[in-house]
PQR file of N, CA, C, O and H, with PARSE charges and radii, in Angstrom:
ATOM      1  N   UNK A   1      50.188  81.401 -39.923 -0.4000 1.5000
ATOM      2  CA  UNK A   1      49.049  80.555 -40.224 -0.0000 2.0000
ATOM      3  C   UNK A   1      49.473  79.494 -41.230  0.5500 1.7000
ATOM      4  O   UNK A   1      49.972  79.850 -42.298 -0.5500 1.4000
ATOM      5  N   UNK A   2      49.312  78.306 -40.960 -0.4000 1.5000
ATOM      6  CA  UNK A   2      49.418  77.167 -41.869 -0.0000 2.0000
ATOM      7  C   UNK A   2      48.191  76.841 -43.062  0.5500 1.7000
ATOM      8  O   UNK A   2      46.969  76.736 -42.961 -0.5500 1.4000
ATOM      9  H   UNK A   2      48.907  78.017 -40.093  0.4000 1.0000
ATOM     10  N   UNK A   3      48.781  76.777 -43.789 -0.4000 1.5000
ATOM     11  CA  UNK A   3      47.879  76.278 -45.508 -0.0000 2.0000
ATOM     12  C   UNK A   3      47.789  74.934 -45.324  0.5500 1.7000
ATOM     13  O   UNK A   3      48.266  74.291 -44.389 -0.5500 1.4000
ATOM     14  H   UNK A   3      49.774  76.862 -43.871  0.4000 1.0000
ATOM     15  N   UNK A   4      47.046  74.463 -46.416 -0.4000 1.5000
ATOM     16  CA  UNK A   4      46.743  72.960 -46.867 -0.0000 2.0000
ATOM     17  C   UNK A   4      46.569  72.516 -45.886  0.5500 1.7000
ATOM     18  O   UNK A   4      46.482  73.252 -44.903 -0.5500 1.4000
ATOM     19  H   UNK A   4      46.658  74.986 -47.175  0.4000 1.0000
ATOM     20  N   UNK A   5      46.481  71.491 -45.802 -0.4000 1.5000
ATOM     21  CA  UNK A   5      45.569  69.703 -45.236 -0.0000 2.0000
ATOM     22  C   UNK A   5      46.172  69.746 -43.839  0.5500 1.7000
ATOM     23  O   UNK A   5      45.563  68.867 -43.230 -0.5500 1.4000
ATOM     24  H   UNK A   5      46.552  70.893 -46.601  0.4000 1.0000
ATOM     25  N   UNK A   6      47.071  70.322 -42.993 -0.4000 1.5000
ATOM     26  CA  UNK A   6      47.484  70.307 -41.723 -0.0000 2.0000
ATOM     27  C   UNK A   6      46.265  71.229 -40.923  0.5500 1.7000
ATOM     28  O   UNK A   6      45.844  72.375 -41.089 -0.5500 1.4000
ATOM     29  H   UNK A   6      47.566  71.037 -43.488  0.4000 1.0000
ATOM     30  N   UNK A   7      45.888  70.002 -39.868 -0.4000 1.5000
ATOM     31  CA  UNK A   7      45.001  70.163 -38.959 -0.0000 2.0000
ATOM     32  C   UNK A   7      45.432  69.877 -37.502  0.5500 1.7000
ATOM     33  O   UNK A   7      45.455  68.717 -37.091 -0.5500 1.4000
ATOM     34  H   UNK A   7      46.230  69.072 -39.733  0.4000 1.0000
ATOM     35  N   UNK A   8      45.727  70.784 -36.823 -0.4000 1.5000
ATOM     36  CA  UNK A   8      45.839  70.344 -35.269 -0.0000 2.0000
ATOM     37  C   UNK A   8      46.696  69.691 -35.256  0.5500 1.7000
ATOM     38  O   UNK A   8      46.432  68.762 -34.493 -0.5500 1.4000
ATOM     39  H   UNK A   8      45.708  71.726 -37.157  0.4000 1.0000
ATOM     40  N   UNK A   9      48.195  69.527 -35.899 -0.4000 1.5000
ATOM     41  CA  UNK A   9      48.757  68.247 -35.575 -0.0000 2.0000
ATOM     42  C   UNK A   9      48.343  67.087 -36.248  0.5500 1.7000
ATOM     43  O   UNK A   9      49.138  66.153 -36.140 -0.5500 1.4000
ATOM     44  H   UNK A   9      48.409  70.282 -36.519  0.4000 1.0000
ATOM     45  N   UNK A  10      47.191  66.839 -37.007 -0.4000 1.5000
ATOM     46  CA  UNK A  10      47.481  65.814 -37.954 -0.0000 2.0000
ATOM     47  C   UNK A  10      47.089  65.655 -39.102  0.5500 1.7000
ATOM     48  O   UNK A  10      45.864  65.577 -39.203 -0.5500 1.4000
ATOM     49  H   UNK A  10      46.545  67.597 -37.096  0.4000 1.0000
ATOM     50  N   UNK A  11      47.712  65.567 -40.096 -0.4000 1.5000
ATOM     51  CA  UNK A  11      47.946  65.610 -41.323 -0.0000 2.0000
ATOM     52  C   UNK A  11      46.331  64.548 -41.864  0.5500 1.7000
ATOM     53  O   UNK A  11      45.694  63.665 -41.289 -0.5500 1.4000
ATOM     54  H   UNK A  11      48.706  65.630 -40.013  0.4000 1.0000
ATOM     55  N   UNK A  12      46.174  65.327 -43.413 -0.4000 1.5000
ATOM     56  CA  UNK A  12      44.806  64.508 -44.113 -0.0000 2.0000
ATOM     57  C   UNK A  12      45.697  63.167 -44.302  0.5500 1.7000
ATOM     58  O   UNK A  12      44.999  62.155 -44.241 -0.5500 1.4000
ATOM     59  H   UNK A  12      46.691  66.044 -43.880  0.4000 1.0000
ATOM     60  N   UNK A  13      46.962  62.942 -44.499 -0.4000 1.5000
ATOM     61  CA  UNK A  13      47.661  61.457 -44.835 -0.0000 2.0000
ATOM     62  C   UNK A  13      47.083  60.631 -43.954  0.5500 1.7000
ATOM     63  O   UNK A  13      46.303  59.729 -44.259 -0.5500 1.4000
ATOM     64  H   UNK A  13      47.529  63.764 -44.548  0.4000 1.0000
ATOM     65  N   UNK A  14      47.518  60.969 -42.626 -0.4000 1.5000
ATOM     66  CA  UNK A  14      47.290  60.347 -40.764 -0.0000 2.0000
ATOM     67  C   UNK A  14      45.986  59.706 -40.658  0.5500 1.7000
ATOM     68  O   UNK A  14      45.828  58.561 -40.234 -0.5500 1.4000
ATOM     69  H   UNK A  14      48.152  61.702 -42.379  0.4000 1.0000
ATOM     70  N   UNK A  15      45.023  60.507 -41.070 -0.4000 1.5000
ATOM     71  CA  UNK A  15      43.341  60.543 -40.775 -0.0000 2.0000
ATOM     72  C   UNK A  15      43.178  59.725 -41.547  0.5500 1.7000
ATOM     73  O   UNK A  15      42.902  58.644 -41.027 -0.5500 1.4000
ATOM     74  H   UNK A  15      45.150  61.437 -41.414  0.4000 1.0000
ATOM     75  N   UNK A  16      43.237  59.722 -43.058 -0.4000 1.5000
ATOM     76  CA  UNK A  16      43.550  58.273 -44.323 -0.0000 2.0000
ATOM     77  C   UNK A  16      43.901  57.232 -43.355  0.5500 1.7000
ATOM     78  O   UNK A  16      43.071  56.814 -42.548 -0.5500 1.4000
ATOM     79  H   UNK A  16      43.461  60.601 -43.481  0.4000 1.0000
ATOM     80  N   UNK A  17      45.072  56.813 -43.408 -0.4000 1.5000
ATOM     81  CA  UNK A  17      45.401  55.665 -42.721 -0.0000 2.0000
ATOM     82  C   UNK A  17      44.980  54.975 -41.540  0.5500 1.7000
ATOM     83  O   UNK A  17      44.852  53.751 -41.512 -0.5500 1.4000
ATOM     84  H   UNK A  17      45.746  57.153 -44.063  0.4000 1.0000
ATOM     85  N   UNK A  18      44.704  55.921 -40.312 -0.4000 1.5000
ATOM     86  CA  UNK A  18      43.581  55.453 -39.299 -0.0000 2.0000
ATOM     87  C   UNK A  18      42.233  55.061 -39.658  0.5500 1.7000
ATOM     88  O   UNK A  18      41.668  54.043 -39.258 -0.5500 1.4000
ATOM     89  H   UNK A  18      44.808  56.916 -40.335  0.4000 1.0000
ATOM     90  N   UNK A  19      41.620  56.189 -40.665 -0.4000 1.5000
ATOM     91  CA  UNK A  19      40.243  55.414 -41.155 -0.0000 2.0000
ATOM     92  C   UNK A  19      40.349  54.240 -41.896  0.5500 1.7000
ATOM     93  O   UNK A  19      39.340  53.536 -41.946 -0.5500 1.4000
ATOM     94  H   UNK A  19      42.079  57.015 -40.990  0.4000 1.0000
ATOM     95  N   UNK A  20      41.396  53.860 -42.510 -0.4000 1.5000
ATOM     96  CA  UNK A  20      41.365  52.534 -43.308 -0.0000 2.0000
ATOM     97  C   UNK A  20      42.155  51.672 -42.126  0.5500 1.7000
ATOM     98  O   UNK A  20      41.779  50.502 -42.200 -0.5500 1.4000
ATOM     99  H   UNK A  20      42.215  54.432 -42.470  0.4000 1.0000
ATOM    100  N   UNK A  21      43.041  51.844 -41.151 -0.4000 1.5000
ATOM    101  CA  UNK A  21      42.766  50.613 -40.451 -0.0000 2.0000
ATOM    102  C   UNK A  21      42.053  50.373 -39.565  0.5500 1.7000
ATOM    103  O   UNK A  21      42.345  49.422 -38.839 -0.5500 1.4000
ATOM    104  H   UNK A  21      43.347  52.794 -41.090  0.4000 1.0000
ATOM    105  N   UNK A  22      40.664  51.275 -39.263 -0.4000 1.5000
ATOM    106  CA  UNK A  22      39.756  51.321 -38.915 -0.0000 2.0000
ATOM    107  C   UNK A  22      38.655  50.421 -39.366  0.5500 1.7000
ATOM    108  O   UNK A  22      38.052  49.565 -38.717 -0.5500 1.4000
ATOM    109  H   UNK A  22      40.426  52.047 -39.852  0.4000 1.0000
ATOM    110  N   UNK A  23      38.465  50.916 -41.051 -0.4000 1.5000
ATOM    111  CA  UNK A  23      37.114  49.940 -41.783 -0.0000 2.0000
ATOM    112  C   UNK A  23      37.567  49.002 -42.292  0.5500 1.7000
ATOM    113  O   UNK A  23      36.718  48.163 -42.591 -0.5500 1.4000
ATOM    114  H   UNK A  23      38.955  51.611 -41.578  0.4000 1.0000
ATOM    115  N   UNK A  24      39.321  48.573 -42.717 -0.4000 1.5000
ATOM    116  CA  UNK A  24      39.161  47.717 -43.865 -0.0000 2.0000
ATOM    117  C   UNK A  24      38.635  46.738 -42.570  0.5500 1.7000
ATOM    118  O   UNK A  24      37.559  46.309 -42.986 -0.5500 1.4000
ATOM    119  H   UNK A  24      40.011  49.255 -42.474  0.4000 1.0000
ATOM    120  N   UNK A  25      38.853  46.169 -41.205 -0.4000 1.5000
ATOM    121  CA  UNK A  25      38.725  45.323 -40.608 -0.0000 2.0000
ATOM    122  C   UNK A  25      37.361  44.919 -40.415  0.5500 1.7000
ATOM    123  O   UNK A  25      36.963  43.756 -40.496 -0.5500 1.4000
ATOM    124  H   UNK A  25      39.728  46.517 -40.867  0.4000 1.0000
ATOM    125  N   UNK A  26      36.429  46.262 -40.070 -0.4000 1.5000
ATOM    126  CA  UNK A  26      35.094  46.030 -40.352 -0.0000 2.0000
ATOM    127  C   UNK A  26      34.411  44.977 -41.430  0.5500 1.7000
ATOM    128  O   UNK A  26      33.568  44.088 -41.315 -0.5500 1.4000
ATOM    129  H   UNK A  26      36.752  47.206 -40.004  0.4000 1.0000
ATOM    130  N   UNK A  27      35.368  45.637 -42.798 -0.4000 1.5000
ATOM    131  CA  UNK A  27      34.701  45.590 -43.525 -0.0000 2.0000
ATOM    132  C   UNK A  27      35.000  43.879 -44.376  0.5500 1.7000
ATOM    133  O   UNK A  27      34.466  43.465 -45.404 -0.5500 1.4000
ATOM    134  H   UNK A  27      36.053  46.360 -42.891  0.4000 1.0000
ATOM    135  N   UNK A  28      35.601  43.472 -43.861 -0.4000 1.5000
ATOM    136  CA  UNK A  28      36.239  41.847 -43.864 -0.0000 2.0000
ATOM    137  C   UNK A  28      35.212  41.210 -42.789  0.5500 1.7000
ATOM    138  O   UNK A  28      34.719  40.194 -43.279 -0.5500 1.4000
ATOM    139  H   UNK A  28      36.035  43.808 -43.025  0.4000 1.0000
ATOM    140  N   UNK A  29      34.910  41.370 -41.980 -0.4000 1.5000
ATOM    141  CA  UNK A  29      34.124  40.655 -40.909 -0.0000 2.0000
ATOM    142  C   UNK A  29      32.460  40.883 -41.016  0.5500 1.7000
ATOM    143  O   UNK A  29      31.652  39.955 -41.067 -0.5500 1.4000
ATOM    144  H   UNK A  29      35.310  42.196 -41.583  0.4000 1.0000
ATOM    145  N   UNK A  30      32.147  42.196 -41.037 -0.4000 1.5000
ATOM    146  CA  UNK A  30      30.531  42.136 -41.495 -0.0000 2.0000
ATOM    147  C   UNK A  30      30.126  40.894 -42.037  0.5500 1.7000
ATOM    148  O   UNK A  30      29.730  39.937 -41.372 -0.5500 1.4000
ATOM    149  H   UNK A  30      32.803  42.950 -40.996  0.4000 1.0000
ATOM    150  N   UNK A  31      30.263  40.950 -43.531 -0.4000 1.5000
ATOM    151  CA  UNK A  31      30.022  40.209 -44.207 -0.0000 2.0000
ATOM    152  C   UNK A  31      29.573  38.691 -43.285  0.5500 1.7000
ATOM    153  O   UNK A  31      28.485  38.135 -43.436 -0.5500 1.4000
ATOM    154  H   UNK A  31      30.585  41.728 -44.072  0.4000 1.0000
ATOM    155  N   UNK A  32      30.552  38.250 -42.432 -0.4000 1.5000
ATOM    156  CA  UNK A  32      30.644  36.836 -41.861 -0.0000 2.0000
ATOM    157  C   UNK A  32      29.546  36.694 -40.730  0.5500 1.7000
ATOM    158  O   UNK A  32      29.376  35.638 -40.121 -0.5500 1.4000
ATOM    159  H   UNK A  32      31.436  38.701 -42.309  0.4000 1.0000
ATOM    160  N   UNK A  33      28.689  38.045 -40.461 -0.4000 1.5000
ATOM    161  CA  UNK A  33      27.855  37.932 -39.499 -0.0000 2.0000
ATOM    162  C   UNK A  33      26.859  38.613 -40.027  0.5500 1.7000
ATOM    163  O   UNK A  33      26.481  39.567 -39.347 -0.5500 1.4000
ATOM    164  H   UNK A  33      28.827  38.903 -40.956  0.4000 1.0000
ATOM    165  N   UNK A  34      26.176  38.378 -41.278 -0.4000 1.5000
ATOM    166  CA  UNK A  34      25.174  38.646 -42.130 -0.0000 2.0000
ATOM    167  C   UNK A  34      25.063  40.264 -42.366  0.5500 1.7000
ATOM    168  O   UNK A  34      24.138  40.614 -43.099 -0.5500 1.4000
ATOM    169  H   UNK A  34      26.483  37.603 -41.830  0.4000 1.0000
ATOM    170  N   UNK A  35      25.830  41.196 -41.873 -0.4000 1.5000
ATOM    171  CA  UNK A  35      25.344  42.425 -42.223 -0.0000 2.0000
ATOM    172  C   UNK A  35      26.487  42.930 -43.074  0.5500 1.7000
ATOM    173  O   UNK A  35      27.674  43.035 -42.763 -0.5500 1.4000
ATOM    174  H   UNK A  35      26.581  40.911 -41.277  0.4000 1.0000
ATOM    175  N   UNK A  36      25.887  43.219 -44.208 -0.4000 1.5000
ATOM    176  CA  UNK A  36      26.262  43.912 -45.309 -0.0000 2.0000
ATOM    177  C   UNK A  36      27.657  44.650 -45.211  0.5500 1.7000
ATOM    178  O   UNK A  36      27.890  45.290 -44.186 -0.5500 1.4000
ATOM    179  H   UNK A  36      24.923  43.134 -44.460  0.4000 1.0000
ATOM    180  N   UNK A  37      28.569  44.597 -46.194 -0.4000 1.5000
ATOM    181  CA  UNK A  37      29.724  45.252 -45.681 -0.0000 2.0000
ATOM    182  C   UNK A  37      30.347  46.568 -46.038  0.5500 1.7000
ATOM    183  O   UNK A  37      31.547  46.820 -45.929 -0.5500 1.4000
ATOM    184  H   UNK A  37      28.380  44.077 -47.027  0.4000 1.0000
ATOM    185  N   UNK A  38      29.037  47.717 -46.653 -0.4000 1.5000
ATOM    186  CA  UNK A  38      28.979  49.036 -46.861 -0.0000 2.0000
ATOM    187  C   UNK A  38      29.229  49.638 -45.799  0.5500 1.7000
ATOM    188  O   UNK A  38      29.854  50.697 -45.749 -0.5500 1.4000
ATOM    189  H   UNK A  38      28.062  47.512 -46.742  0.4000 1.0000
ATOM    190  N   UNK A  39      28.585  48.788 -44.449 -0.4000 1.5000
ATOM    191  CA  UNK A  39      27.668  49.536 -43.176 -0.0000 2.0000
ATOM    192  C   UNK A  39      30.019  49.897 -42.652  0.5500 1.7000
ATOM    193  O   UNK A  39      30.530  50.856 -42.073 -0.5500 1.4000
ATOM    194  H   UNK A  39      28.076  47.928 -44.490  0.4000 1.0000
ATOM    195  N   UNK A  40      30.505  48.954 -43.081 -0.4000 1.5000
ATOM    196  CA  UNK A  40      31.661  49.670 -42.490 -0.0000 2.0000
ATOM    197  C   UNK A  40      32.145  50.616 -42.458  0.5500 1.7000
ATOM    198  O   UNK A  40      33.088  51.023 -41.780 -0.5500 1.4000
ATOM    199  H   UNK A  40      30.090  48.175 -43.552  0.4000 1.0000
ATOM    200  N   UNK A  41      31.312  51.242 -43.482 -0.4000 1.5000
ATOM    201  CA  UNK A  41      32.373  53.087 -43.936 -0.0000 2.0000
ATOM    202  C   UNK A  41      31.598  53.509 -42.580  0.5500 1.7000
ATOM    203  O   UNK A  41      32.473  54.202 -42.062 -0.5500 1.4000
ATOM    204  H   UNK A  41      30.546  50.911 -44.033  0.4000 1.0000
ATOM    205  N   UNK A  42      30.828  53.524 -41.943 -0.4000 1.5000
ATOM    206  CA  UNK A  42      30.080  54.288 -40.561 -0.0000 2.0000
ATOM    207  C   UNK A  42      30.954  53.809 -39.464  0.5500 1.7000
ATOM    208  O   UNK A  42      30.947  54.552 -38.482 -0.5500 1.4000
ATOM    209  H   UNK A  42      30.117  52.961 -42.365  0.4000 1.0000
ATOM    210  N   UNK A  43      31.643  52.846 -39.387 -0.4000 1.5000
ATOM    211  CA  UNK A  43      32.586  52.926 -38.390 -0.0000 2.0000
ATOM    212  C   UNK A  43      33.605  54.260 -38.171  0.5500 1.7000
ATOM    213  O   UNK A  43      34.281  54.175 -37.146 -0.5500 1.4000
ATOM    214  H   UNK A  43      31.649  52.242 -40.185  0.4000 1.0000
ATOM    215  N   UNK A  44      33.741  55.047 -38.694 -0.4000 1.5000
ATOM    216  CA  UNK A  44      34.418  55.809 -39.130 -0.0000 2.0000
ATOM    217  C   UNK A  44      34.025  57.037 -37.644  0.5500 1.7000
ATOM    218  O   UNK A  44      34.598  57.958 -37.063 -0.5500 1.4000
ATOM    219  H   UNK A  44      33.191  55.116 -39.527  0.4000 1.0000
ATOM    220  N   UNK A  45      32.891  56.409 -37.583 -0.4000 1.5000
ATOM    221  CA  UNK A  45      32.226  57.677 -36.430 -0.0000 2.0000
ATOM    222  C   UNK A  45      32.547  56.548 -34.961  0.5500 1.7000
ATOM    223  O   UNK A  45      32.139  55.395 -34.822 -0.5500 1.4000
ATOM    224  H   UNK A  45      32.425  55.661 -38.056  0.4000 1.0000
ATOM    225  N   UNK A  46      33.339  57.303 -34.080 -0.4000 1.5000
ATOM    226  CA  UNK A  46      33.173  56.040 -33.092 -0.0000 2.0000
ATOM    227  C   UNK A  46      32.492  55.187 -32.747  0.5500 1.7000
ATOM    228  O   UNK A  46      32.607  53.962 -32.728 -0.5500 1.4000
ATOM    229  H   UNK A  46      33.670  58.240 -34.193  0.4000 1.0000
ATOM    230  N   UNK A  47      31.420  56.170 -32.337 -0.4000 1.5000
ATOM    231  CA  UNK A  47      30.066  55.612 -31.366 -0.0000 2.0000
ATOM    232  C   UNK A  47      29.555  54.315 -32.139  0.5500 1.7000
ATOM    233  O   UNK A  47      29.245  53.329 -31.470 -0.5500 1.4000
ATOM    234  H   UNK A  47      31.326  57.165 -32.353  0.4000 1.0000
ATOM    235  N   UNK A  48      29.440  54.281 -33.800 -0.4000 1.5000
ATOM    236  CA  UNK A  48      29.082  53.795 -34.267 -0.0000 2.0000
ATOM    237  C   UNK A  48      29.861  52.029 -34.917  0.5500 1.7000
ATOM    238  O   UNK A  48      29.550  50.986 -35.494 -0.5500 1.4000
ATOM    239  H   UNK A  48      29.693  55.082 -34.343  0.4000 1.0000
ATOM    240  N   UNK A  49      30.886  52.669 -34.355 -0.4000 1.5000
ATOM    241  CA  UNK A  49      32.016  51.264 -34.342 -0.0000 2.0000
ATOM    242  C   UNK A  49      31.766  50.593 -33.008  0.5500 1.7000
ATOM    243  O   UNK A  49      31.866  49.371 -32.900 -0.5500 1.4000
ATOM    244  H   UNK A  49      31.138  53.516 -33.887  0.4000 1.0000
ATOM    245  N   UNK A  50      31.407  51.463 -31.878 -0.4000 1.5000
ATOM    246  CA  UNK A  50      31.431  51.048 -30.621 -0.0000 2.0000
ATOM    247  C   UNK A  50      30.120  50.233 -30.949  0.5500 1.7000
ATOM    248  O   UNK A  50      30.327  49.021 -31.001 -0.5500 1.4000
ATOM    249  H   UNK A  50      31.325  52.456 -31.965  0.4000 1.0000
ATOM    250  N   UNK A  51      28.637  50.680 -31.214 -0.4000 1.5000
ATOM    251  CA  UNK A  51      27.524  49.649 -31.489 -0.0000 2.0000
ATOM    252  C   UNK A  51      27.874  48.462 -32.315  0.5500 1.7000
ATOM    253  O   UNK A  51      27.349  47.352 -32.225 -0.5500 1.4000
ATOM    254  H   UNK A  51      28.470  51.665 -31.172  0.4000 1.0000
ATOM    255  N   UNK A  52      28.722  48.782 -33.044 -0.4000 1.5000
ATOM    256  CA  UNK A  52      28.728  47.528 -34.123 -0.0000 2.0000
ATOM    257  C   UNK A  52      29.735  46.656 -33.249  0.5500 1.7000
ATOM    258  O   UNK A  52      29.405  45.470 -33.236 -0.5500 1.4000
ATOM    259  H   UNK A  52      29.149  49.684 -33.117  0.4000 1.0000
ATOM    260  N   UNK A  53      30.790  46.925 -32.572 -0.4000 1.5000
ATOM    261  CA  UNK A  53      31.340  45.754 -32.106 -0.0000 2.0000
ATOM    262  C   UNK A  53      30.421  45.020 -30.946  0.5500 1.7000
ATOM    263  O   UNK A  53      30.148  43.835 -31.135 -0.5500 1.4000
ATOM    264  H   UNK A  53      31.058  47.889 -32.582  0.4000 1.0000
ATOM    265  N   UNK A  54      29.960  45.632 -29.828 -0.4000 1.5000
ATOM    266  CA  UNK A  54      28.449  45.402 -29.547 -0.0000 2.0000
ATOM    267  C   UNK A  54      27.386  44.065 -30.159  0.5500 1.7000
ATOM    268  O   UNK A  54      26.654  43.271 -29.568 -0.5500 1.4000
ATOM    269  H   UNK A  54      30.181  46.595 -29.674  0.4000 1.0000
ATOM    270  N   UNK A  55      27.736  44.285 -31.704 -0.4000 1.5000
ATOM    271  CA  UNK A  55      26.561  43.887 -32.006 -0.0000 2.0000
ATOM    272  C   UNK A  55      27.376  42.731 -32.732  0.5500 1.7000
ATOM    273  O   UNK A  55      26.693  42.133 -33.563 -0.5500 1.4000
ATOM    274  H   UNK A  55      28.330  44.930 -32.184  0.4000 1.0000
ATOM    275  N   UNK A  56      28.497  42.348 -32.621 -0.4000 1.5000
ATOM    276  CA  UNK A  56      29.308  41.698 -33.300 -0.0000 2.0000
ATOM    277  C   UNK A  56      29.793  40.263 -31.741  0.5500 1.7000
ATOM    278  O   UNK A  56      30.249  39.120 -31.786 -0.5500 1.4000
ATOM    279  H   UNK A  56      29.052  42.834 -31.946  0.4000 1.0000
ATOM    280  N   UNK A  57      29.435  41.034 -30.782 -0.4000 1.5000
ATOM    281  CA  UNK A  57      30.406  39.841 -30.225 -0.0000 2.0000
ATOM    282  C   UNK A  57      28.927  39.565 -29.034  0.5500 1.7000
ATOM    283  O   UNK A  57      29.188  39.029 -27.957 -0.5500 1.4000
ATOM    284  H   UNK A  57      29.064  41.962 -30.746  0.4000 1.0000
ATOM    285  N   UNK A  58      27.786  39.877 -29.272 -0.4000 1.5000
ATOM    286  CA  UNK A  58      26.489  39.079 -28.884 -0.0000 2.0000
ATOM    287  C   UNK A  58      26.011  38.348 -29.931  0.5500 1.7000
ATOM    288  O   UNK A  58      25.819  37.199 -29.534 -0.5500 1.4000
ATOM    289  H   UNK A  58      27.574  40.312 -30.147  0.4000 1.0000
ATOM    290  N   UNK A  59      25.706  38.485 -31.175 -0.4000 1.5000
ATOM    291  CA  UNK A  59      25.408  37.774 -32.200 -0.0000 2.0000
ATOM    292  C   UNK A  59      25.631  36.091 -31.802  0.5500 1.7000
ATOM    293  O   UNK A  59      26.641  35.581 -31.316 -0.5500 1.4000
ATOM    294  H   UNK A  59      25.863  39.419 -31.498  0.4000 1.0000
ATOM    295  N   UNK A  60      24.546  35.532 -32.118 -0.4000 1.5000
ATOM    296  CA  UNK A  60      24.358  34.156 -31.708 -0.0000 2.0000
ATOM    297  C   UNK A  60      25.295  33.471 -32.727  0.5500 1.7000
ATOM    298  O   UNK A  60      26.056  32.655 -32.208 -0.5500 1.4000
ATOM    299  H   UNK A  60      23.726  35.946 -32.513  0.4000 1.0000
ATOM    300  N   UNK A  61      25.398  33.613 -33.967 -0.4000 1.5000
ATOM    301  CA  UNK A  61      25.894  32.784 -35.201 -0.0000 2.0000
ATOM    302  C   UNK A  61      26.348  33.781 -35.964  0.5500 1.7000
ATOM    303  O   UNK A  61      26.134  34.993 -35.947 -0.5500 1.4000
ATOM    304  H   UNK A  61      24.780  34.276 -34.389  0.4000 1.0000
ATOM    305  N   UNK A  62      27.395  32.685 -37.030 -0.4000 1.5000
ATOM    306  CA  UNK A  62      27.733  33.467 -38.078 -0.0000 2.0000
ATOM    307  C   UNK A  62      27.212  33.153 -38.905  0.5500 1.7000
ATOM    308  O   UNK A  62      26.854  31.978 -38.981 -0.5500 1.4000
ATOM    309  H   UNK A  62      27.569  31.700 -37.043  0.4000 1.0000
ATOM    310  N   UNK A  63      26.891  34.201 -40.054 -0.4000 1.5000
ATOM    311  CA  UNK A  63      26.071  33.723 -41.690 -0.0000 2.0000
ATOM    312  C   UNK A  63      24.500  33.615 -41.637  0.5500 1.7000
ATOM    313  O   UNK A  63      23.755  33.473 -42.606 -0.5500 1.4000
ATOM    314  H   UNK A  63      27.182  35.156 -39.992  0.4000 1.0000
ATOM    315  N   UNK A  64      24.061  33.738 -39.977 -0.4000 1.5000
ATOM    316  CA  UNK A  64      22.870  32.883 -40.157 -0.0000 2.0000
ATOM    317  C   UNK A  64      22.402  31.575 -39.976  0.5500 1.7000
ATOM    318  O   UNK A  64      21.284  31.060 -39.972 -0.5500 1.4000
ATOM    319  H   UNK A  64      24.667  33.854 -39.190  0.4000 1.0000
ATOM    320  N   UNK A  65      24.303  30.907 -39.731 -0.4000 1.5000
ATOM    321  CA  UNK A  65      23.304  29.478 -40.169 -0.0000 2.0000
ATOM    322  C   UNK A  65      23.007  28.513 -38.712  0.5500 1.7000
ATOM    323  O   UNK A  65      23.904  28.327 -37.889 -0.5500 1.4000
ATOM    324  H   UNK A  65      25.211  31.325 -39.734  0.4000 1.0000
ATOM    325  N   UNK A  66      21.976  28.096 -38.593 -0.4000 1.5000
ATOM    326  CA  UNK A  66      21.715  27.828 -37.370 -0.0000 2.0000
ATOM    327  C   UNK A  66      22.448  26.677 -36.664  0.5500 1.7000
ATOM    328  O   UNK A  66      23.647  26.684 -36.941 -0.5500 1.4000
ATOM    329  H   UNK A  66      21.248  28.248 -39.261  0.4000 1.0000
ATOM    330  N   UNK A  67      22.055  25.639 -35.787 -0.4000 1.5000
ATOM    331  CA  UNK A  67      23.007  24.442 -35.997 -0.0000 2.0000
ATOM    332  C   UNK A  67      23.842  24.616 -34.873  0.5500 1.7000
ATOM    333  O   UNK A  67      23.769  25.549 -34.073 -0.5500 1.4000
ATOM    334  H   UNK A  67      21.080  25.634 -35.562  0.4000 1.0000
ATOM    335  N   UNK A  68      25.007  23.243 -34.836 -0.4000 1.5000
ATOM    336  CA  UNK A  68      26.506  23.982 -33.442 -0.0000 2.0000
ATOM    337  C   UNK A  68      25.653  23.381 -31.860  0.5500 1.7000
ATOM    338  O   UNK A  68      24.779  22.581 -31.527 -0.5500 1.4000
ATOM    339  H   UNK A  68      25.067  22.484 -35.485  0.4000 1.0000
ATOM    340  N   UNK A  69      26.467  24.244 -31.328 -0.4000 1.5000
ATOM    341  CA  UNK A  69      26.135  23.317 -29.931 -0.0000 2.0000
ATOM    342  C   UNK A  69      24.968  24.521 -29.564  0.5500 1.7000
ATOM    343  O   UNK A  69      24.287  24.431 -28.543 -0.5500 1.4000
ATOM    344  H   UNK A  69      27.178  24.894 -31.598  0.4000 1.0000
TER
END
């Protein structure tokens, strides 16, 4: 039986690093399409990255600001 942070083949290090190149990207872009850029730590859950990109590449504008062709 294995001790500490080894799970199934992947290490708590592994899971770190996928979740951060997971949100930091979120969490740089929210911001630019008016929603807050906390909401990125919930990417973390697929489904919920899957709505947000969803909701990221229908979005009419960025910032809000109206205007453009």
């Amino acid at each position: 039986m294995m001790g500490g942070y080894y799970m199934g083949g992947i290490s708590l290090f592994w899971m770190l690093i996928v979740g951060a190149l997971i949100v930091i990207p979120f969490w740089r872009l929210l911001p630019k399409f008016g929603i807050p850029n906390w909401v990125a730590v919930f990417t973390l859950f697929p489904l919920v990255a899957l709505v947000l990109l969803w909701v990221l590449a229908f979005k009419d504008d960025l910032d809000g600001k109206g205007g453009g062709a």
